[in-house]
VMD Tcl script that builds the backbone (N, CA, C; Angstrom):
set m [mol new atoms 453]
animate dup $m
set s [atomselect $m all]
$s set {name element resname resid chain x y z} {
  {N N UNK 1 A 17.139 29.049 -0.606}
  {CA C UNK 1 A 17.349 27.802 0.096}
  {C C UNK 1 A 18.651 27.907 0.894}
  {N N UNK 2 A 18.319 27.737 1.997}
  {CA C UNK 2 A 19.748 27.462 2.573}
  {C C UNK 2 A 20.670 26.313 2.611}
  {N N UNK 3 A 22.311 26.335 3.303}
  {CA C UNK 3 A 22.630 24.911 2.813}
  {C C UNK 3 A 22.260 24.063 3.766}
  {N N UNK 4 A 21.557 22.313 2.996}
  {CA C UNK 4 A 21.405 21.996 4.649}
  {C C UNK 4 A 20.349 21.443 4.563}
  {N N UNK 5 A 18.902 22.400 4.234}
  {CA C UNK 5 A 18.045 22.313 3.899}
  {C C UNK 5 A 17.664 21.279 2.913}
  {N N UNK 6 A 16.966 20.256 3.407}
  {CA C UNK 6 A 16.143 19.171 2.315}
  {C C UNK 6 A 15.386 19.688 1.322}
  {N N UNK 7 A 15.942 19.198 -0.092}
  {CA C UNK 7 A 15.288 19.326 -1.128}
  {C C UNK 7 A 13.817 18.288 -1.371}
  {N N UNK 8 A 12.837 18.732 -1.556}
  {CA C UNK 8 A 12.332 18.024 -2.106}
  {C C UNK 8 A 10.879 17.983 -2.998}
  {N N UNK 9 A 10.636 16.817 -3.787}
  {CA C UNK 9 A 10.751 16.178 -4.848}
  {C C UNK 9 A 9.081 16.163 -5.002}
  {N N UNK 10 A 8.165 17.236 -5.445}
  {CA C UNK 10 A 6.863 17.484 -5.299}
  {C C UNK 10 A 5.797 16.473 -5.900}
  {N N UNK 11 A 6.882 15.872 -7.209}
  {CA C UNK 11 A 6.003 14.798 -7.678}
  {C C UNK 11 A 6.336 13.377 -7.485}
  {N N UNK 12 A 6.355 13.196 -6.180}
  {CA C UNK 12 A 6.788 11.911 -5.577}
  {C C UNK 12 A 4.655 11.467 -5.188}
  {N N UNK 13 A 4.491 12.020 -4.543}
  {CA C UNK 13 A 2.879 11.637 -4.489}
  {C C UNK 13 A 2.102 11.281 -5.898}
  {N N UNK 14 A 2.444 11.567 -7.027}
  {CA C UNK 14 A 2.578 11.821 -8.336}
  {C C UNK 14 A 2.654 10.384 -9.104}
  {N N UNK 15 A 3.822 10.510 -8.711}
  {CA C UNK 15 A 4.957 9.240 -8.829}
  {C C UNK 15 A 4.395 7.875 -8.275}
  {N N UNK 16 A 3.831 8.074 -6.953}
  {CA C UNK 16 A 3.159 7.037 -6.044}
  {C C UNK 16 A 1.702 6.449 -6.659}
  {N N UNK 17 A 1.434 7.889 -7.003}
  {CA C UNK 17 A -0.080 7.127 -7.662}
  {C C UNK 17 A 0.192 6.647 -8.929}
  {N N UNK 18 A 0.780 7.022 -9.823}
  {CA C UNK 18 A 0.800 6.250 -11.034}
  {C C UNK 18 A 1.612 4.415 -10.717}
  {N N UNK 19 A 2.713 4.410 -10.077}
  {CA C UNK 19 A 2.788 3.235 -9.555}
  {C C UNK 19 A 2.012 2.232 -9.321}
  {N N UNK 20 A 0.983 2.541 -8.355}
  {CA C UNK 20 A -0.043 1.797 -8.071}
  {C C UNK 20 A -1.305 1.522 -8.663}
  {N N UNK 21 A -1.633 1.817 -10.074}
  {CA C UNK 21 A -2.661 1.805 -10.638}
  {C C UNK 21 A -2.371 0.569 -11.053}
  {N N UNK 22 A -1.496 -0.203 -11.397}
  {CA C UNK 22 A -1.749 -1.885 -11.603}
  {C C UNK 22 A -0.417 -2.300 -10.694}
  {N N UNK 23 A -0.798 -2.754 -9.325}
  {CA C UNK 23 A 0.040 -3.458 -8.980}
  {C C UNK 23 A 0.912 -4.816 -8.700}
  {N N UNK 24 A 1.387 -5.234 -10.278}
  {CA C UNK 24 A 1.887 -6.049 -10.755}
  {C C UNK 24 A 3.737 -6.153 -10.904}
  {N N UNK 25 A 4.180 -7.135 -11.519}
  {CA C UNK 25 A 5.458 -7.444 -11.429}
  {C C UNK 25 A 6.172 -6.300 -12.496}
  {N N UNK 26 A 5.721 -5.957 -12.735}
  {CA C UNK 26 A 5.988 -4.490 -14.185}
  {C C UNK 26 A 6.389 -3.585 -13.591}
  {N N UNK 27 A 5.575 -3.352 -11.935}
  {CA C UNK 27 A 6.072 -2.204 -11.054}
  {C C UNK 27 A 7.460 -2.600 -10.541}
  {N N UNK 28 A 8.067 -3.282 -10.305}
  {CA C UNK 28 A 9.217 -3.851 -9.770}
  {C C UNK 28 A 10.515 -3.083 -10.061}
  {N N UNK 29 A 10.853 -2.944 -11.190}
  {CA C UNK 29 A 11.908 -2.062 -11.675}
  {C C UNK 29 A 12.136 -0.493 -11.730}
  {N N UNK 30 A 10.689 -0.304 -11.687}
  {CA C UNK 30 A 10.466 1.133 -11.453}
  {C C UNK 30 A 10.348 1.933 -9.510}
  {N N UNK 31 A 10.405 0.560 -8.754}
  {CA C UNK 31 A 10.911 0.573 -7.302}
  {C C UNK 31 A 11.941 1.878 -7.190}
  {N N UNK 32 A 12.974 1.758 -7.463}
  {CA C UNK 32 A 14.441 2.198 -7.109}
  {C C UNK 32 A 14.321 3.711 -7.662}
  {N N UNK 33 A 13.110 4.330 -8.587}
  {CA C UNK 33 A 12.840 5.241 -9.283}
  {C C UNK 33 A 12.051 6.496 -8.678}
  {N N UNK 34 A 11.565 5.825 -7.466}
  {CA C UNK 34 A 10.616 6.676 -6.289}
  {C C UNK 34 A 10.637 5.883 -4.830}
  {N N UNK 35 A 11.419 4.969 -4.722}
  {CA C UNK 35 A 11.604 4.587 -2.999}
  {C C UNK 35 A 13.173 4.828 -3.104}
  {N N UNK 36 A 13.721 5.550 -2.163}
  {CA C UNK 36 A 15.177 5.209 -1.426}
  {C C UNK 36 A 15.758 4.137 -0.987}
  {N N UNK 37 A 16.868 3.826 -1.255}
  {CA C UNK 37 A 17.567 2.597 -0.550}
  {C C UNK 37 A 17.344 2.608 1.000}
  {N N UNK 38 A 16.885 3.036 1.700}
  {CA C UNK 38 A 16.538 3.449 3.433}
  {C C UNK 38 A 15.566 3.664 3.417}
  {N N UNK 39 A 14.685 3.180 2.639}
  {CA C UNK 39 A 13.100 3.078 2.635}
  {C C UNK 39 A 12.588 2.598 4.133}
  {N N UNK 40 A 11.496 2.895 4.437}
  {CA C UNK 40 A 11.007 1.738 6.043}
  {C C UNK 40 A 9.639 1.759 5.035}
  {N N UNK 41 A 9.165 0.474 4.899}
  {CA C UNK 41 A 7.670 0.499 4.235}
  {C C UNK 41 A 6.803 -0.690 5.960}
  {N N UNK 42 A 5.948 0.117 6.260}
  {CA C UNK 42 A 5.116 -0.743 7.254}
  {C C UNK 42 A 3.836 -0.975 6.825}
  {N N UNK 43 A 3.333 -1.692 7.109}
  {CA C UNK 43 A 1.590 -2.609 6.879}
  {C C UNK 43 A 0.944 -3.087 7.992}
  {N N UNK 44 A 0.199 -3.249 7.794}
  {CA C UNK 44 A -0.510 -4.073 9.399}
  {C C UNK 44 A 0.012 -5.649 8.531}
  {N N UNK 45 A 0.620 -6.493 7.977}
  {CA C UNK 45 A 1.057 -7.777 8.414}
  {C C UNK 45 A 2.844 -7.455 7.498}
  {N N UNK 46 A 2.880 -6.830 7.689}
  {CA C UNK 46 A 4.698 -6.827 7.699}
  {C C UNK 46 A 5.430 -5.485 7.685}
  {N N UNK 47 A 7.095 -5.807 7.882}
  {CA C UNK 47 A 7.469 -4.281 7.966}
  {C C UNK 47 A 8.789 -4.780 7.162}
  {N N UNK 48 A 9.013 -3.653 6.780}
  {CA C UNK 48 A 10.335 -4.238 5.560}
  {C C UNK 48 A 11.184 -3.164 5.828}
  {N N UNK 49 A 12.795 -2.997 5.972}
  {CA C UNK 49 A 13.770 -2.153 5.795}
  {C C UNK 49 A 14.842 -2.736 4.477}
  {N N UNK 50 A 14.450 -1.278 4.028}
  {CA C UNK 50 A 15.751 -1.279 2.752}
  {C C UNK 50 A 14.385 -1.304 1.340}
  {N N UNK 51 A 15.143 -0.725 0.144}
  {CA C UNK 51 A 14.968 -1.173 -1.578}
  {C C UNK 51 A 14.623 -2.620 -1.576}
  {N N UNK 52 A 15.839 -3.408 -1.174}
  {CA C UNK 52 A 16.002 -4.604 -1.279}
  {C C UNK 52 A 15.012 -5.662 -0.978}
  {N N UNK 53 A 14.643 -5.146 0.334}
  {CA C UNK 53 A 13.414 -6.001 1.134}
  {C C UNK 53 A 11.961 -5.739 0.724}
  {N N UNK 54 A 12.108 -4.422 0.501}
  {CA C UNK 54 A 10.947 -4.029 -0.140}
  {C C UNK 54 A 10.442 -4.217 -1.652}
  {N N UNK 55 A 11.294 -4.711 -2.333}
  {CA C UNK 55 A 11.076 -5.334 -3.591}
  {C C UNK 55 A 10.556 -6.987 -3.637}
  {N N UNK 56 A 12.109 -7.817 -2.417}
  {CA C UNK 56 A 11.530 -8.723 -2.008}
  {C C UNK 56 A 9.756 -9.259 -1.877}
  {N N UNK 57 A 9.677 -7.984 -0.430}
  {CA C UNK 57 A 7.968 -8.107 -0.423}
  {C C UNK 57 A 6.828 -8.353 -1.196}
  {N N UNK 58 A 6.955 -7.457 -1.954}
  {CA C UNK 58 A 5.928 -7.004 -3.199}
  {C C UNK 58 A 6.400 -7.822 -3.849}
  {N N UNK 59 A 7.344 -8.746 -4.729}
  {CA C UNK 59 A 7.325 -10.041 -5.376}
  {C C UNK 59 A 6.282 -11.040 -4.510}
  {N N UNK 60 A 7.022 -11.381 -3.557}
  {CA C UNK 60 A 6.264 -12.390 -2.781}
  {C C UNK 60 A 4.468 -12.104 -3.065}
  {N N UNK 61 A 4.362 -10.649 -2.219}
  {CA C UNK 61 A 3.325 -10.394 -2.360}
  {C C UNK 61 A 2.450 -10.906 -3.667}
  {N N UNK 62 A 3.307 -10.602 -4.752}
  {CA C UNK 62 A 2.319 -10.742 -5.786}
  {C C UNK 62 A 1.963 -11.854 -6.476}
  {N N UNK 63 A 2.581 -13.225 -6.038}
  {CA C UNK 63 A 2.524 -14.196 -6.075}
  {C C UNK 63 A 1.455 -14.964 -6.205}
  {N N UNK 64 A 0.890 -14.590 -5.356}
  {CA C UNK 64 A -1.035 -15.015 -6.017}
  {C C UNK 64 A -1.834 -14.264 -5.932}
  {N N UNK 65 A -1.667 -13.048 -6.617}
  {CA C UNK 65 A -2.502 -12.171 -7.011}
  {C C UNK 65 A -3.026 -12.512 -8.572}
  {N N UNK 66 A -4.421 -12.645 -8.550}
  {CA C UNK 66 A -4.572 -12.447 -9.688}
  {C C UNK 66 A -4.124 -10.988 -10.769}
  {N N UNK 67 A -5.196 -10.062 -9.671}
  {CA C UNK 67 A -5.439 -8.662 -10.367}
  {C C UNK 67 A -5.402 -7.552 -9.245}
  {N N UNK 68 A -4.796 -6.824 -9.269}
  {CA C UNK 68 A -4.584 -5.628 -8.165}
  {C C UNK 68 A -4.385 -4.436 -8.726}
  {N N UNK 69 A -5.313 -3.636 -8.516}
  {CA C UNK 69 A -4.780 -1.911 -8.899}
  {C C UNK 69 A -5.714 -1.025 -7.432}
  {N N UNK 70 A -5.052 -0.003 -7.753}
  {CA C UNK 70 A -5.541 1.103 -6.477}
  {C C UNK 70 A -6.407 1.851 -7.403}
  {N N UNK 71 A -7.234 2.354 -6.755}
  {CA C UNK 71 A -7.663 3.801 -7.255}
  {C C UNK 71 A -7.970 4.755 -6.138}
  {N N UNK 72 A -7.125 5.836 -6.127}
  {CA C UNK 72 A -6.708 6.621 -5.697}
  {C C UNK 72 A -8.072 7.963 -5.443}
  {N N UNK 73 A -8.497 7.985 -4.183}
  {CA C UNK 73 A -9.838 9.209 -3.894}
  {C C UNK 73 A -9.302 10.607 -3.995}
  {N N UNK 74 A -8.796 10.840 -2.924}
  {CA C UNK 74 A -8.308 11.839 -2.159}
  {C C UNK 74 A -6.699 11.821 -1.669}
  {N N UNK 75 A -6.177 13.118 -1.471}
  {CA C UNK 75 A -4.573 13.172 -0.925}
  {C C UNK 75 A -4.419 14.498 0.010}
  {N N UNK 76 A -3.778 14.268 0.979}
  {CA C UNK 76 A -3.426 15.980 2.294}
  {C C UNK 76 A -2.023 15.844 1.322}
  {N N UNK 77 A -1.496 16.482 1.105}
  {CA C UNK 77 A -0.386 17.063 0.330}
  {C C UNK 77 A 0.973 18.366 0.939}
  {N N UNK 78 A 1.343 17.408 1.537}
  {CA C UNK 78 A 2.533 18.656 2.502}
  {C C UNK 78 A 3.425 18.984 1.641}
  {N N UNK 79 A 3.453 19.458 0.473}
  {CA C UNK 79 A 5.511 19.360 -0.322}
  {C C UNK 79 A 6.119 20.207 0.068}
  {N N UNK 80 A 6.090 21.343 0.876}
  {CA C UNK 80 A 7.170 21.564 1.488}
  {C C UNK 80 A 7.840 21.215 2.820}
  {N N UNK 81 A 6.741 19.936 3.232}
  {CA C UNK 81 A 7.665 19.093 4.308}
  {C C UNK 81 A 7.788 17.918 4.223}
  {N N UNK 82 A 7.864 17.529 2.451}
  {CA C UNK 82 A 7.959 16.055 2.042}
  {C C UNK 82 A 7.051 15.355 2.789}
  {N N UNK 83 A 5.816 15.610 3.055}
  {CA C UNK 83 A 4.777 14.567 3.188}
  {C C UNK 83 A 3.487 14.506 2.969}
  {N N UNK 84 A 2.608 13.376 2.823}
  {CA C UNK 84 A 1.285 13.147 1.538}
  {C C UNK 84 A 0.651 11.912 2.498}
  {N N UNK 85 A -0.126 11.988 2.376}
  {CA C UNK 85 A -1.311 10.899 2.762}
  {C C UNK 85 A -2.258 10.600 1.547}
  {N N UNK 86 A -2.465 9.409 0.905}
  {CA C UNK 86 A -3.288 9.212 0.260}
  {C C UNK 86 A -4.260 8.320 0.506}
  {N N UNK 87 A -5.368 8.590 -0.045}
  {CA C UNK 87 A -6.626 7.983 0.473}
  {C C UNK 87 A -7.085 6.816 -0.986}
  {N N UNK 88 A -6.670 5.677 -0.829}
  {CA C UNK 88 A -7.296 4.937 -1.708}
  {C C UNK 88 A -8.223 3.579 -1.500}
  {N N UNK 89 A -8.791 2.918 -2.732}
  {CA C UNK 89 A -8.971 1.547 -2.659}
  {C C UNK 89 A -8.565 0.487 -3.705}
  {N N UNK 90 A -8.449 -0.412 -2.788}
  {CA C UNK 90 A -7.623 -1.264 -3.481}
  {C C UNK 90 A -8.572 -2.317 -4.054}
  {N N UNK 91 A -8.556 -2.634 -5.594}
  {CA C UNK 91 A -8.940 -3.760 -5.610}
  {C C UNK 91 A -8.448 -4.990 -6.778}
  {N N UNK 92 A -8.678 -6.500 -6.035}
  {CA C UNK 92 A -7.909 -7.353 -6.016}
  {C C UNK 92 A -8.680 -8.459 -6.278}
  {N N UNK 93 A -7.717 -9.337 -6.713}
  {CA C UNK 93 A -8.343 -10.707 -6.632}
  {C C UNK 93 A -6.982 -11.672 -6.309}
  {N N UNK 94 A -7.530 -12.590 -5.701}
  {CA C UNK 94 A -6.306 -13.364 -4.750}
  {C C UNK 94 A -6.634 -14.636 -5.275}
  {N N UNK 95 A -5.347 -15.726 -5.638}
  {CA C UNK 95 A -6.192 -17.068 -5.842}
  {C C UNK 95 A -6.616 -17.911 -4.431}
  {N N UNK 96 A -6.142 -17.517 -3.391}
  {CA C UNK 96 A -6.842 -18.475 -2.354}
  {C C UNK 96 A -7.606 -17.652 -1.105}
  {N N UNK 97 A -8.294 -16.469 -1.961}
  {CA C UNK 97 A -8.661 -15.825 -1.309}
  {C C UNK 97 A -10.930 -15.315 -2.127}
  {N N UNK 98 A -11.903 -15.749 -1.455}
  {CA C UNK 98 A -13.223 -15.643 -2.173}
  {C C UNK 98 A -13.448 -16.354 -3.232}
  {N N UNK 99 A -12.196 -17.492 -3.487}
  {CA C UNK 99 A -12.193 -17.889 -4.978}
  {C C UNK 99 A -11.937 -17.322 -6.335}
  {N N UNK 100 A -11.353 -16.393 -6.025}
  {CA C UNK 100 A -10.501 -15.579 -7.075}
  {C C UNK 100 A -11.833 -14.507 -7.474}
  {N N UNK 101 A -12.264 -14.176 -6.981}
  {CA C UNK 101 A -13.499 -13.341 -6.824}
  {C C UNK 101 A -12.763 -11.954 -6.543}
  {N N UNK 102 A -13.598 -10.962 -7.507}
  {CA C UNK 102 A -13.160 -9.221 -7.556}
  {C C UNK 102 A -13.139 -9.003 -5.757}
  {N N UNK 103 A -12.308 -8.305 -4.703}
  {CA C UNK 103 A -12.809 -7.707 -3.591}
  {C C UNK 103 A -11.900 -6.255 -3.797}
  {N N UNK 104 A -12.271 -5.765 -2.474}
  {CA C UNK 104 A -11.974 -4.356 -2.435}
  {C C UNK 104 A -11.867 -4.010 -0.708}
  {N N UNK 105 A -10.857 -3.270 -1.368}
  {CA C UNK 105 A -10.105 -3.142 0.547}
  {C C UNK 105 A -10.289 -1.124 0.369}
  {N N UNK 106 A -10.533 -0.545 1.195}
  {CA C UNK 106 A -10.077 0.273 1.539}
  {C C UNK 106 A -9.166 1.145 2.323}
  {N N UNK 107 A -8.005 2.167 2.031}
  {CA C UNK 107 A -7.032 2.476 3.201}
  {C C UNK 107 A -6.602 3.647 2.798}
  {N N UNK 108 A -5.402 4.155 3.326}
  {CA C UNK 108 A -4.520 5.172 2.941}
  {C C UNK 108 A -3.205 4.797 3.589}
  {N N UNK 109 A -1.894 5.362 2.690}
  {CA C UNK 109 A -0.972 5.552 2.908}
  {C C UNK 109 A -0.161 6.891 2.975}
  {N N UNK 110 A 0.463 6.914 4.142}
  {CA C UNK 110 A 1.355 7.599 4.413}
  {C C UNK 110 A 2.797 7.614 4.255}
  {N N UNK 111 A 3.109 8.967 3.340}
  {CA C UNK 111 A 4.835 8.966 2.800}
  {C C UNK 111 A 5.313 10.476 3.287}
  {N N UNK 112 A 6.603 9.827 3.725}
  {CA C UNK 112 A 7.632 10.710 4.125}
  {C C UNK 112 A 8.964 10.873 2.909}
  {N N UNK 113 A 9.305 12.157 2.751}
  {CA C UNK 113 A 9.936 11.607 1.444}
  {C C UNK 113 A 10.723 12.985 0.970}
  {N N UNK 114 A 12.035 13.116 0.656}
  {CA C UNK 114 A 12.966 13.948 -0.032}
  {C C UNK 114 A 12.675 13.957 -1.009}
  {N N UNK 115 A 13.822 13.704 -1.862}
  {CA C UNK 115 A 13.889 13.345 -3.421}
  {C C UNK 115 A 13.669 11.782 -3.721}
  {N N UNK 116 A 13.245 11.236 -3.077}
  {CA C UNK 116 A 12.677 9.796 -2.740}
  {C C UNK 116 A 12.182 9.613 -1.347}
  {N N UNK 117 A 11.104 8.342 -1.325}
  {CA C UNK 117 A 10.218 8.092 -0.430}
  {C C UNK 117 A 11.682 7.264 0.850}
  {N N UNK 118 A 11.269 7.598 1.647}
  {CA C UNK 118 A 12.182 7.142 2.934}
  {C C UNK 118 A 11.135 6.543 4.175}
  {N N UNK 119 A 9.935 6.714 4.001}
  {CA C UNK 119 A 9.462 6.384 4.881}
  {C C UNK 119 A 7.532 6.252 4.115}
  {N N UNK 120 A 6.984 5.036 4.419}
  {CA C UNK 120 A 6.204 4.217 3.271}
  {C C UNK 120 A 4.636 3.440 4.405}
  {N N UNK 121 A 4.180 4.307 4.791}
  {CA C UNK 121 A 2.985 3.188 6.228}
  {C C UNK 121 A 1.383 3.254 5.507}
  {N N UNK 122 A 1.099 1.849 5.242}
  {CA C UNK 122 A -0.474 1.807 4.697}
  {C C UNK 122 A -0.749 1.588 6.009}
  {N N UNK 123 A -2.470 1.947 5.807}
  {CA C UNK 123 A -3.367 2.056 7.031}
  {C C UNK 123 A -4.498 0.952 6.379}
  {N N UNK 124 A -5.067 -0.065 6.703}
  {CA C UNK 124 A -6.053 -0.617 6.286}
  {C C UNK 124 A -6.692 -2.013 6.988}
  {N N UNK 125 A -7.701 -2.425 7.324}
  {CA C UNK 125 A -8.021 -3.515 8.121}
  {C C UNK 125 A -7.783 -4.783 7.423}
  {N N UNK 126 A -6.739 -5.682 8.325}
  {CA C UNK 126 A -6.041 -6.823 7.918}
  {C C UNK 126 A -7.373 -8.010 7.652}
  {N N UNK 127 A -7.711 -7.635 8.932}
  {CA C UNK 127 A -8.978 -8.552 8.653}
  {C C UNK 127 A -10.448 -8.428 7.196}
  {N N UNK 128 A -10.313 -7.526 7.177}
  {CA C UNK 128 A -11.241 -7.198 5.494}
  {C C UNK 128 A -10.465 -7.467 4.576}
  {N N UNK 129 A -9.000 -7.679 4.718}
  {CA C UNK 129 A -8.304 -7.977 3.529}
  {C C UNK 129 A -8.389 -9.373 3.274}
  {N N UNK 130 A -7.517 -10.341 4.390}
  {CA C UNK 130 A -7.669 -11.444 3.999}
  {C C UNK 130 A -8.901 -12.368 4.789}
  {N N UNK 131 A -8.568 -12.449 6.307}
  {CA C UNK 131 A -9.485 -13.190 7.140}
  {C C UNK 131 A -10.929 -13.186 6.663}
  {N N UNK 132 A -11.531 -12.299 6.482}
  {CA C UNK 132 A -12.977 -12.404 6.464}
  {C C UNK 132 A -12.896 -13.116 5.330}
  {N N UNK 133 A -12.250 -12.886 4.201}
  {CA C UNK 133 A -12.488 -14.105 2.858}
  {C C UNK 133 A -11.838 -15.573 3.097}
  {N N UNK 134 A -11.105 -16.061 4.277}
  {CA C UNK 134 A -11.400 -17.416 4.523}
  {C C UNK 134 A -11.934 -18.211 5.447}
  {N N UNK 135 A -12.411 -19.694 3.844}
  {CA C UNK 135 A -13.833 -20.290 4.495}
  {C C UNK 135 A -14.337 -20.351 6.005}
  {N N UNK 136 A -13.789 -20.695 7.073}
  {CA C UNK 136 A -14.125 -20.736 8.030}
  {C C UNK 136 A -14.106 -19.670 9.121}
  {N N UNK 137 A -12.743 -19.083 9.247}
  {CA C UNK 137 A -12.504 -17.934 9.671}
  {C C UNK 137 A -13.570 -16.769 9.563}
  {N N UNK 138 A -13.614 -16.416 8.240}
  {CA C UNK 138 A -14.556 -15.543 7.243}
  {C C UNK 138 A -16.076 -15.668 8.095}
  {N N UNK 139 A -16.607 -16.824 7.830}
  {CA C UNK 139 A -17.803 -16.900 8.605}
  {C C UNK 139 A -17.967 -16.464 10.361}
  {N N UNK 140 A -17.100 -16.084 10.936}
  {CA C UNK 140 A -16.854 -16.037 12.349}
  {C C UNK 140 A -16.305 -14.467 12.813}
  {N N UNK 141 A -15.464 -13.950 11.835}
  {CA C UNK 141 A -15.081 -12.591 12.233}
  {C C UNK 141 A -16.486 -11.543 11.206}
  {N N UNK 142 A -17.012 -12.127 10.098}
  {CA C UNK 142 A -18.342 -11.753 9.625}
  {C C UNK 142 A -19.190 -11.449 10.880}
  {N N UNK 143 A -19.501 -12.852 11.695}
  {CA C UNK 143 A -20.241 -12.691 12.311}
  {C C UNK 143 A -20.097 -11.656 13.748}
  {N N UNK 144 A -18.817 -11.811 14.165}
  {CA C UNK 144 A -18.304 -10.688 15.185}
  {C C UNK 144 A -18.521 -9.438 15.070}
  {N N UNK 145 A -18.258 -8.951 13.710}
  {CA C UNK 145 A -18.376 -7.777 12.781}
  {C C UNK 145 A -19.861 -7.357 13.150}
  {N N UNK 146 A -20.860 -7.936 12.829}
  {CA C UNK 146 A -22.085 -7.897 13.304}
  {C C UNK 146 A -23.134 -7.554 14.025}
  {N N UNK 147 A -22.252 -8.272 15.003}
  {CA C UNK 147 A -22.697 -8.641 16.772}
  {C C UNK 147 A -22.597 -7.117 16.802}
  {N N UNK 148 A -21.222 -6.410 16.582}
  {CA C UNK 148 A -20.739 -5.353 17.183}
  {C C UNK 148 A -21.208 -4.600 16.288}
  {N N UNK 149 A -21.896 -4.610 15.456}
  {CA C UNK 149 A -22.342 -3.022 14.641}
  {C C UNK 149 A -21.223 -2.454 13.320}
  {N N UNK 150 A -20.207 -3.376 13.411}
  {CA C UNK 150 A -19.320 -2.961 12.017}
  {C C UNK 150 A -19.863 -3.494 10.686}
  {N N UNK 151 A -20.998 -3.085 10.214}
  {CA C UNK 151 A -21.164 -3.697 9.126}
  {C C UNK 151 A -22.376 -4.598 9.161}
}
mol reanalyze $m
mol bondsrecalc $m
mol representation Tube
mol addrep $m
């Protein structure tokens, strides 16, 4: 190794999936244990900079969640250039979301990452997450979905 050269941390993808198998308020403390304080975590409905904000989030987030865990398909696995894509699905139950009814999102996330994650981007359609499960909305982007052959 030369000096200089980024170390890094092979079971951070590792680390990521066991995290997310129940994503509840339990995960919270174990944050600071596999994200960096200079974390960037992005989503299609928010973007957070810092530990701080990103803990923030995921509280909020979990706020009316009933039940949330990932299960994890597939992963591209770079460790010697600190980076991983994982391929999962998520599933959830929301209280003002199908009526607290089981759903399931599918996506993947992308991590950039040393000896901690520094850089944090899920990929997944906003609209299958929440919109299509409300009442009115739901019935209208369903039907768009349709028209156009998605489903």
């Amino acid at each position: 190794m030369t000096l200089g050269q980024p170390v890094f941390d092979h079971s951070i993808p590792q680390k990521i999936r066991h995290i997310y198998l129940h994503f509840d308020k339990r995960i919270l403390p174990q944050l600071p244990d596999v994200y960096g304080d200079d974390v960037q975590f992005r989503d299609p409905v928010n973007a957070v900079n810092g530990l701080v904000q990103l803990n923030e989030y995921f509280a909020r987030t979990m706020e009316n969640l009933l039940d949330c865990r990932f299960e994890f398909h597939h992963s591209l696995e770079m460790p010697d250039r600190g980076e991983a894509v994982l391929l999962w699905t998520m599933h959830y139950r929301h209280k003002k979301l199908a009526g607290g009814k089981p759903l399931e999102l599918t996506g993947n996330s992308h991590l950039i990452y040393t000896d901690k994650v520094h850089y944090h981007r899920d990929y997944y359609d906003a609209g299958a997450m929440v919109y299509e499960h409300l009442p009115l909305i739901g019935s209208v982007i369903r039907g768009l979905k349709k028209r156009l052959g998605d489903k």
